[in-house]
N, C-alpha and C positions, 0 to 999 in steps of 0.2 A: 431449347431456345432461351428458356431464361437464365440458364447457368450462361450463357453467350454472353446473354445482357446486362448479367451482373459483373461477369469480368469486364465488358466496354465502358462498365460507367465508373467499376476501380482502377482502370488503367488511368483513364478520365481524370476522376479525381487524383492520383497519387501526380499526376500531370503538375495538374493546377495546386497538390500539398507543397510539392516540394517549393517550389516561388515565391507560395506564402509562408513558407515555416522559415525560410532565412531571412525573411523581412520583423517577421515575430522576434523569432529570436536576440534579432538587431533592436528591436524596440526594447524588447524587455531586458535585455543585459545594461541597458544605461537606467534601469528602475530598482534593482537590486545589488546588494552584494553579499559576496561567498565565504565565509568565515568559518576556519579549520581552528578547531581547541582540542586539544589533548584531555581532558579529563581521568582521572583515579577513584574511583570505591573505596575511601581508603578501610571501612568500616570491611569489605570483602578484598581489598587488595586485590583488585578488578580493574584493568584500565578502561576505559570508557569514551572512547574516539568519537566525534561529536564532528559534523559540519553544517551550517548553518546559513539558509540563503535568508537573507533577511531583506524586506524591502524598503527602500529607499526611506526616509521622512519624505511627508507632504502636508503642507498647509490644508487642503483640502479633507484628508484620510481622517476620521475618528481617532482619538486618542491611546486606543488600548485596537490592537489587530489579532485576527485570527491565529492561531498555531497548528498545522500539522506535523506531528512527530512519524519518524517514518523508518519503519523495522525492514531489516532488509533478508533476503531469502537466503539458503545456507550456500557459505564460500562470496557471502557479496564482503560490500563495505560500506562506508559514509558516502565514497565516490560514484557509487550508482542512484541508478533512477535520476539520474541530473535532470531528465528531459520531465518529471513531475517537480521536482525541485524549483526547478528554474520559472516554469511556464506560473508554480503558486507565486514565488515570491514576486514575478514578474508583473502580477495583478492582484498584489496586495496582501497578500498572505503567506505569514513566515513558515518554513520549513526545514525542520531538526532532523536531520539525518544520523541515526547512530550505526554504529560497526560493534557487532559482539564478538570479542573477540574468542570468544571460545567455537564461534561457526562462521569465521569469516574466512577472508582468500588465503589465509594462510593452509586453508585445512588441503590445498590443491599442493603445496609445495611438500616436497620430500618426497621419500620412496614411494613410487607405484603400488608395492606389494602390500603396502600398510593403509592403501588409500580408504579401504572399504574398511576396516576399524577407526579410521580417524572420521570418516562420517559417521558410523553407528553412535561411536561417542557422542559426536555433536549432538546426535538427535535423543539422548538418554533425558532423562527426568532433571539431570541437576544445573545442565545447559537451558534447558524450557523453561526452568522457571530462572536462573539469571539472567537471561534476555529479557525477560518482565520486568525483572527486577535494574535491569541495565534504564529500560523506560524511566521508571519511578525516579532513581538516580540523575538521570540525565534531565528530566523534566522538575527538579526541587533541584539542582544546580543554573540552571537556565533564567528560571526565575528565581532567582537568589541573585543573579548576576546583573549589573545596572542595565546588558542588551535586552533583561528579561522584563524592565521595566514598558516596554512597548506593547508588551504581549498584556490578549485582556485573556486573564485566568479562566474566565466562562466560556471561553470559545475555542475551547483545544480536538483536535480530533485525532485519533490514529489510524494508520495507516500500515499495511505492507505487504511484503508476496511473498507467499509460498511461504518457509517458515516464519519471515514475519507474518504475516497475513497469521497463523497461531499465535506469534507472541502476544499481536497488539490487541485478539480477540480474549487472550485471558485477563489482558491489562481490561477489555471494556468486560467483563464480566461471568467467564468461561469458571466452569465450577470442574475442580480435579478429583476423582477419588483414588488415593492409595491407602491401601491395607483395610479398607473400611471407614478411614478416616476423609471428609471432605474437607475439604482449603479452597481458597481464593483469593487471588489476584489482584484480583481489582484495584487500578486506582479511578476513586471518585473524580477526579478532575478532567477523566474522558471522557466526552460528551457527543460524541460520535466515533464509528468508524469504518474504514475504506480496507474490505480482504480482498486482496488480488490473491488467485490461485490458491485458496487457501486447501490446502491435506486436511483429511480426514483425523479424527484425536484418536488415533491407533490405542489398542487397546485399553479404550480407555469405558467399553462399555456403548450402549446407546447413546448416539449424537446428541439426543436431543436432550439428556438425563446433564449433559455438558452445558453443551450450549443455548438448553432454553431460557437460563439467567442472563444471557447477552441481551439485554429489553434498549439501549440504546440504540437512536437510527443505526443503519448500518447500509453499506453499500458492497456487494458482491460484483468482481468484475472477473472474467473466464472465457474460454473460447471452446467450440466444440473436439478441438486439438489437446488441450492442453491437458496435456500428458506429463507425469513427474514418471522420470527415471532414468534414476541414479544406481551406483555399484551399493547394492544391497537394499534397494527400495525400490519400490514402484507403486502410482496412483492412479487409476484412469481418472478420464473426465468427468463420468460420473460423482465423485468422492466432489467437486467443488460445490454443485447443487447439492448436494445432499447437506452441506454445511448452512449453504442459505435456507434450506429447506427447515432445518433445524436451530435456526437462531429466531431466536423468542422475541423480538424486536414485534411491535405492529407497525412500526415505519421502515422497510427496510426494501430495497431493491437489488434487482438483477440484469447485466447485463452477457449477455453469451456471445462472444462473435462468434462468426462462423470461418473453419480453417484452426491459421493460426499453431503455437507451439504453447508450451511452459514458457520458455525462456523471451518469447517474444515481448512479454512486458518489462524488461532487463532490459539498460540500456543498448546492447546488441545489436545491430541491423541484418537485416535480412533474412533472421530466423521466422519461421514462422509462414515466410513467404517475402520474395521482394519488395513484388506492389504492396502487400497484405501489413508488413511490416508499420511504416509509416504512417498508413492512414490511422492503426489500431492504435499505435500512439497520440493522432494528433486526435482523437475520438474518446479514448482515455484521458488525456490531458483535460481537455473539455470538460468530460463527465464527475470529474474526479473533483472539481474548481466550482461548477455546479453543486454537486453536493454539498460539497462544505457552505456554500453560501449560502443553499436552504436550508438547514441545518441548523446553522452559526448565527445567522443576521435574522432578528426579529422581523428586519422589513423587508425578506426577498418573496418573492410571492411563489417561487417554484417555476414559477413558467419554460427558464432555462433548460431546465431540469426535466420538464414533460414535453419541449418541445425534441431533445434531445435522439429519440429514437429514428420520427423520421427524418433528421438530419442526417443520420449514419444507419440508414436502414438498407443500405447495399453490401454491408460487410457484417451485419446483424442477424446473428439467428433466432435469440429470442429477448425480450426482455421484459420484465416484471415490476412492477410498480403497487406502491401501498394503493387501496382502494380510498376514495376521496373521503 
């Protein structure tokens, strides 16, 4: 009876999402806009594909605005996750999408037969860390640049899935060891971050020996589904909690739905489940906007933020919160 009642209240809601998510959408497309720059490394002769939703001016708004930079999963680009893109910059907070191009959609074109070495590649040690390094770049051009004058330097977070969801955890403080030697990442100016999906650090030794230098908030977002795999990989569900489990943060949360795919948090539809699809988005949107503004703004009190579970406690399996 209750798996009954939880499908009648998400059929319910995804009802009543859809009417309000093209009304949203309509609001907030006239408060922001979408700005595509081509960028170069020229120090790495790296290009560095950047889009950028940026929110409107307002007399109203503080002088200096929030920033999420936002790493995208392997084979994405700048052009996903529009629907987290959109919904920050659409309520005041800009959002820098980069494309790495050494694991973006190109790696899907060409011969089939070569497809599973063109991802192993992606996923090697020298791509890892120039996707980190793609951040740092992107975010010391940004702010170099007169749009970057808006942005308040103290209030940056990152973000991303699945291999972002790695990049931007070694950018907030993920420790590597090769051959003996440790290195780090880190850039100082990340002051939070948001892992969707994020993979396990393969061989890289005990999670925690990694990831217990991550002490920045951090937000963990997963489903009890959500499965990576690809030609020549694979992650169960497990491996996303074990990342939370293992980040050294004492502010950090979890949120699990229940169901759900990998790929359902990709702009995509209907992965993951039809009804299931759009609420997980419009619930991630939310949480995600939440975060950042307990986080970010000295004066949010959290509330949003703790009232958040039983708002979306029909599509939630577990979720986890720092202790007060």
């Amino acid at each position: 009876m209750k798996t009954i009642h939880r499908r009648s209240l998400m059929v319910g809601a995804a009802c009543l999402l859809a009417s309000a998510a093209l009304r949203l959408r309509a609001a907030e497309a006239q408060s922001f806009t979408t700005i595509d720059m081509d960028w170069v490394d020229s120090a790495r002769q790296r290009p560095v594909p950047v889009r950028l939703y940026l929110p409107a001016p307002s007399a109203a708004a503080p002088p200096g605005i929030p920033l999420v930079v936002f790493s995208h999963g392997i084979g994405g680009s700048r052009r996903g996750y529009s629907y987290l893109g959109q919904h920050f910059a659409g309520n005041g907070v800009a959002s820098l999408h980069l494309q790495h191009v050494g694991s973006d959609r190109s790696l899907w074109m060409g011969s089939v037969f070569s497809l599973v070495s063109r991802l192993q590649d992606a996923a090697k040690d020298a791509e890892a860390i120039a996707r980190a390094q793609d951040l740092r770049f992107a975010l010391d051009n940004l702010l170099s640049d007169p749009l970057g004058a808006r942005i308040d330097q103290q209030r940056i977070v990152a973000a991303g899935h699945s291999y972002g969801a790695n990049t931007i955890l070694l950018a907030a403080g993920a420790h590597v060891e090769r051959e003996g030697r440790h290195f780090s990442l880190r850039d100082q100016r990340v002051r939070a971050a948001i892992a969707i999906s994020s993979p396990p650090f393969y061989g890289q030794g005990e999670q925690r020996r990694i990831l217990g230098a991550v002490t920045v908030p951090s937000l963990h977002i997963t489903a009890t589904e959500d499965i990576i795999q690809i030609p020549g990989y694979y992650s169960g569900a497990q491996d996303r909690v074990d990342v939370f489990d293992a980040v050294g943060s004492q502010r950090k949360w979890l949120a699990v739905f229940a169901g759900g795919s990998h790929s359902m948090f990709t702009d995509r539809g209907g992965t993951g489940g039809v009804t299931l699809n759009p609420l997980v988005k419009a619930a991630t949107r939310s949480l995600a906007l939440a975060f950042v503004r307990t986080v970010v703004d000295a004066e949010a009190d959290g509330r949003t933020l703790s009232d958040w579970p039983q708002q979306h406690a029909a599509i939630l399996a577990r979720f986890s919160a720092p202790a007060v």
